[in-house]
C-alpha positions in Angstrom: -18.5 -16.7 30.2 -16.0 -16.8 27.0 -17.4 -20.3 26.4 -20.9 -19.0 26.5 -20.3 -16.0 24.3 -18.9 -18.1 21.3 -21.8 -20.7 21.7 -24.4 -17.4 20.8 -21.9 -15.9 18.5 -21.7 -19.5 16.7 -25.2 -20.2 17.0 -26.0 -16.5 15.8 -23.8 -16.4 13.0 -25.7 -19.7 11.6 -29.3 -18.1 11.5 -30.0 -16.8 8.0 -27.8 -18.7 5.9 -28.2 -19.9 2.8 -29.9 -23.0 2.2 -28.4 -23.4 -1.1 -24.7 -22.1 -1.3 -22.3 -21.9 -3.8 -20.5 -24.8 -5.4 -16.9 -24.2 -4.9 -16.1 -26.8 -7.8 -18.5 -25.0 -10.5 -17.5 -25.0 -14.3 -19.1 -21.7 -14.6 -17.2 -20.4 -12.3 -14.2 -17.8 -12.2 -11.5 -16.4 -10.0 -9.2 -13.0 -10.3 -6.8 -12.7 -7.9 -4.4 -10.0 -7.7 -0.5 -10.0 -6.9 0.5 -6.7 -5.6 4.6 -6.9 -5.1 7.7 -4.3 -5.5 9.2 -4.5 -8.8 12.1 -1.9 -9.4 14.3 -0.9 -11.2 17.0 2.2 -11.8 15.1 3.9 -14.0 11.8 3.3 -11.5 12.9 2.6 -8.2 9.9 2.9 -6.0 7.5 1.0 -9.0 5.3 -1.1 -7.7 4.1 -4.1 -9.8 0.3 -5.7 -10.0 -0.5 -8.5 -12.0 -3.4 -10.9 -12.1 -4.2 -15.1 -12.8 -7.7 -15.9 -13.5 -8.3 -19.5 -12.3 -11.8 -21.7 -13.3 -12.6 -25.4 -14.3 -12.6 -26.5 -17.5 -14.1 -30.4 -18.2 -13.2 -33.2 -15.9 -11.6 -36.4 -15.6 -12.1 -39.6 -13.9 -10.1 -40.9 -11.3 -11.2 -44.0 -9.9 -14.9 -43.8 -9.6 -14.8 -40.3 -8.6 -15.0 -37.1 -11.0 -12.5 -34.4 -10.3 -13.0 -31.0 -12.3 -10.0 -29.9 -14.1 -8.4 -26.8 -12.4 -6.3 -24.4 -14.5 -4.8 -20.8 -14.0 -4.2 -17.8 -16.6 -3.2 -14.3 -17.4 -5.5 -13.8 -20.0 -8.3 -11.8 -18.8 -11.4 -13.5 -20.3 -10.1 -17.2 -19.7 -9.5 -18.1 -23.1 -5.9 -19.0 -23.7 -2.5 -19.2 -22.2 -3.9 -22.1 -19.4 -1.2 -23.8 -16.8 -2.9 -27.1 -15.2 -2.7 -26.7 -11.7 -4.6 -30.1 -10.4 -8.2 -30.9 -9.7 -11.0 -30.2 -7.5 -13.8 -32.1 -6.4 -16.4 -31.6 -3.4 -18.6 -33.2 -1.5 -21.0 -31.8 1.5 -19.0 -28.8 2.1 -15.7 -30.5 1.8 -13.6 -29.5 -1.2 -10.4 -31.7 -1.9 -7.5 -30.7 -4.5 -5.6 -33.0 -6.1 -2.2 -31.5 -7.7 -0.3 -32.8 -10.6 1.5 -35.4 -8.8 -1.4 -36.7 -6.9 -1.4 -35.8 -3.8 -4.7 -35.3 -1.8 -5.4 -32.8 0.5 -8.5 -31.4 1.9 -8.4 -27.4 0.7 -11.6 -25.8 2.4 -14.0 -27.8 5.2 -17.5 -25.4 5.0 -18.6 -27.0 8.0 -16.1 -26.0 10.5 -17.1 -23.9 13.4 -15.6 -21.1 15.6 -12.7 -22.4 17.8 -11.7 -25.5 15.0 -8.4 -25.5 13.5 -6.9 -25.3 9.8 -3.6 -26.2 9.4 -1.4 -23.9 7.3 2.2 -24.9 5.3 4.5 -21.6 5.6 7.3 -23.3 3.9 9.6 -21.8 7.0 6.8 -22.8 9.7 3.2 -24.4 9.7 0.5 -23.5 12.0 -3.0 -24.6 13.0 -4.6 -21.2 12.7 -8.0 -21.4 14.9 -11.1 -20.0 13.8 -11.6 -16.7 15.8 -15.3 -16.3 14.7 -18.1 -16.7 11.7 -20.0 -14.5 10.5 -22.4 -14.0 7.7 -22.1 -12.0 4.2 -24.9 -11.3 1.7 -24.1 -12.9 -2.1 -27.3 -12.2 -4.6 -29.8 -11.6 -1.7 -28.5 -15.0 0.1 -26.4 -15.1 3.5 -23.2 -17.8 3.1 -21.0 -18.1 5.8 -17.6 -16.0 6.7 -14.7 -17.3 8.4 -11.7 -15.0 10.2 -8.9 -16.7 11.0 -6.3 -15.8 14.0 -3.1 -14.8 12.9 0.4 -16.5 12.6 2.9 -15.4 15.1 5.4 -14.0 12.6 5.5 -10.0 12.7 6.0 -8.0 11.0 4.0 -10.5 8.9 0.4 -10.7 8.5 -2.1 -13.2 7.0 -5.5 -11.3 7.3 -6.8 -14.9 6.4 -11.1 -15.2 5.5 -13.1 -17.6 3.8 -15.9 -17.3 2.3 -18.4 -20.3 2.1 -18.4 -21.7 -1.3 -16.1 -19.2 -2.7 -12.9 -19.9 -0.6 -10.0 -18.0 0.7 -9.9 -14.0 -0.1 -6.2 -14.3 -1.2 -7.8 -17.3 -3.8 -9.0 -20.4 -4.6 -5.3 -22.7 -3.9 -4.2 -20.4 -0.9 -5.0 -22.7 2.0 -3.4 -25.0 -0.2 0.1 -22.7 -1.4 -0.4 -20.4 1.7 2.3 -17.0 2.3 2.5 -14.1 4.6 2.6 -10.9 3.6 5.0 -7.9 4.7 3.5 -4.9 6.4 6.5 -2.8 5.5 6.5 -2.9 1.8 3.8 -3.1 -0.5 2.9 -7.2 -0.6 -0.1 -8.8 -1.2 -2.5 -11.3 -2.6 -6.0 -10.8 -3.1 -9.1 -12.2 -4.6 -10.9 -9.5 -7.0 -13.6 -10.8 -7.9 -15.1 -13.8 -8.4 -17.9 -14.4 -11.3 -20.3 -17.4 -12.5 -21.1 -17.3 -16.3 -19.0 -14.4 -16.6 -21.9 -12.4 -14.1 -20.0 -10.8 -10.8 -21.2 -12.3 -7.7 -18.9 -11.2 -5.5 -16.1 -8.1 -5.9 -13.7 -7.0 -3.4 -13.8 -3.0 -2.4 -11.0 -2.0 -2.6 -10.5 -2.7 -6.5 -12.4 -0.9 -8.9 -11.8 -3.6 -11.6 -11.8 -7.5 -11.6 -8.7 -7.4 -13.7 -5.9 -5.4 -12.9 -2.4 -5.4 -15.0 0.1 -2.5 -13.8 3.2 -3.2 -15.1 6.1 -0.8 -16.6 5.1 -0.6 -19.8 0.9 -0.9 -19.0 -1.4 0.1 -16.9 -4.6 -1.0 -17.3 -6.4 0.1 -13.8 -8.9 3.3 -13.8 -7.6 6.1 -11.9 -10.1 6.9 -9.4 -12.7 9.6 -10.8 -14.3 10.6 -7.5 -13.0 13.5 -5.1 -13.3 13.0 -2.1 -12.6 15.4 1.0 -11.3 15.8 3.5 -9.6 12.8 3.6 -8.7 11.4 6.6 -12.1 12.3 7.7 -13.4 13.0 11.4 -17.2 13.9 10.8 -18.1 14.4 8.1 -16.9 13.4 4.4 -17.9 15.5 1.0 -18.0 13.8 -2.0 -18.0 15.6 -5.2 -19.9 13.1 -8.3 -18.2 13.3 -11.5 -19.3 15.9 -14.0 -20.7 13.7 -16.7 -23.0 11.7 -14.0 -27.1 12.2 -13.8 -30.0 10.8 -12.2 -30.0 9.2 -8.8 -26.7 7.1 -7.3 -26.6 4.9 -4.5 -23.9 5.4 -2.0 -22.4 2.6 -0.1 -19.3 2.2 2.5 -17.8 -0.7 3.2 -15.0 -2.0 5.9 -11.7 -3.7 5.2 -13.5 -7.1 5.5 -16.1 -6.2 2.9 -19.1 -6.1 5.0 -21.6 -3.1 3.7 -21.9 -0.9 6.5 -24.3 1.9 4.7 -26.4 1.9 2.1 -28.5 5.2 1.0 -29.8 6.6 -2.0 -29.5 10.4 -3.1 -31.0 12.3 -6.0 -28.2 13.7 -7.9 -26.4 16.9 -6.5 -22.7 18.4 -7.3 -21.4 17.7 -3.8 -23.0 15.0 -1.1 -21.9 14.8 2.3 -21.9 11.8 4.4 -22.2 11.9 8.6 -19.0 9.6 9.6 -19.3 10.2 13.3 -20.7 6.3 14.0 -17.3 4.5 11.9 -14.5 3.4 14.3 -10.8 4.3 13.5 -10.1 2.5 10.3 -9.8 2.1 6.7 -12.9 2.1 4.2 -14.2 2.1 0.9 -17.5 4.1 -0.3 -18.8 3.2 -3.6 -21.2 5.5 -5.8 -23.0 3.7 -8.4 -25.1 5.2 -10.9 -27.6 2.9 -13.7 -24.3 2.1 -15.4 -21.2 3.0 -13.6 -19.8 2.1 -10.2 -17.3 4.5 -8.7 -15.1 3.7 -5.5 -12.6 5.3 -3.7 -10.7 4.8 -0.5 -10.5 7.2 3.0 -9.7 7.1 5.9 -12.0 7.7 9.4 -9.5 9.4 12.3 
């Protein structure tokens, strides 16, 4: 019956996809990811430190007969300056290869895989074939691509929380199946993919960051502090929201699981406070976003 279930899930997951996905090696294409680690020091002993690389393509190179895109990283925000070559990409029917600065070749992201196939994973103090525990399917622009959850590595307290995206890659960013890492549940530790843009236009932003670039460091802090109150929060049954002051006009309100996936969607004419039934979401964290015609607010709760 297991074997039966992952054959429909499978099978399921495939319907509605898009017939023309993203290009993982795009020169238009950009990646923020987001380092999240402890940083103190006596003066600041709890600070906690977030920086961010943008990564993207610039020109190409021959190698061979084959044309690899040039891959490099950066801190500057609009990917203009400050580059460190990293290696280069090239793809071919779902198959993306990366080629780093000595030469060696391995095989970063397979799009083709299916549930119960293997990736193998390079811990440094272990390596693992992490199986694919299921697919399922995420909406980019109005077109399904596929999503890939990965099992985790037997290495508590550690956790992986590993996804891919078709066409875009791994949520922790574009080299991490390739320079992979566990992250602590005790302290604050992690890596995560922002947002990732083609000709500088989002098409794909993670929830749980407000914005695409995000630089808190001791003497900057460039992320917005949230502007939406929210309450109660943890909520049982019902959550209040209260929309900023200087906002007008009709919002949309969405909420959103740890994984990304939308789970509501709804539209409401403006009022000072807006209440949301949270009776149908399971025990968990979430994120609901408010956007307005120009403005997108989000903000994190709990459901108990």
């Amino acid at each position: 019956m297991k074997k039966l279930l992952t054959i429909i899930l499978t099978i399921s997951t495939m319907i509605g996809f898009s017939q023309n996905p993203i290009n993982f090696v795009d020169t238009n294409a950009i990646w923020n990811v987001a380092s999240t680690y402890t940083n103190a020091n006596p003066q600041c002993p709890n600070f906690v430190e977030t920086t961010t690389k943008v990564y993207g393509i610039i020109g190409d190179t021959l190698i061979g007969s084959e044309t690899w895109g040039k891959f490099y990283s950066t801190p500057d925000s609009n990917f203009l300056s400050n580059f460190t070559y990293l290696g280069n990409l090239r793809e071919e029917d779902g198959i993306v290869l990366f080629m780093d600065t000595v030469y060696s070749i391995d095989t970063i992201y397979n799009f083709n895989l299916q549930t119960g196939d293997s990736v193998f994973y390079d811990f440094g103090f272990g390596t693992n074939y992490l199986q694919i525990e299921n697919i399922d399917s995420i909406e980019i622009n109005g077109e399904y691509h596929k999503r890939f959850h990965f099992e985790e590595p037997n290495y508590p307290p550690m956790f992986l929380s590993e996804i891919w995206i078709e066409g875009i890659g791994s949520v922790h960013g574009p080299l991490f199946p390739k320079y992979p890492s566990v992250f602590s549940d005790e302290i604050p530790d992690s890596l995560k993919l922002t947002c990732y843009k083609i000709n500088n236009s989002i098409i794909w932003n993670n929830p749980f960051y407000e914005n695409c670039y995000v630089n808190i460091i001791l003497s900057t802090n460039e992320i917005t502090k949230p502007h939406l109150k929210i309450f109660p929060n943890p909520v049982k049954d019902e959550l209040r929201i209260e929309i900023p002051k200087n906002e007008s006009g009709k919002c949309m309100i969405s909420i959103f699981d740890i994984y990304g996936k939308r789970l509501m969607k709804e539209n409401y004419n403006q009022k000072e406070i807006i209440e949301i039934n949270t009776t149908s979401l399971k025990y968990s964290f979430y994120i609901i976003q408010i956007e307005f015609d120009n403005k997108i607010y989000r903000q994190k709760f709990i459901k108990e």
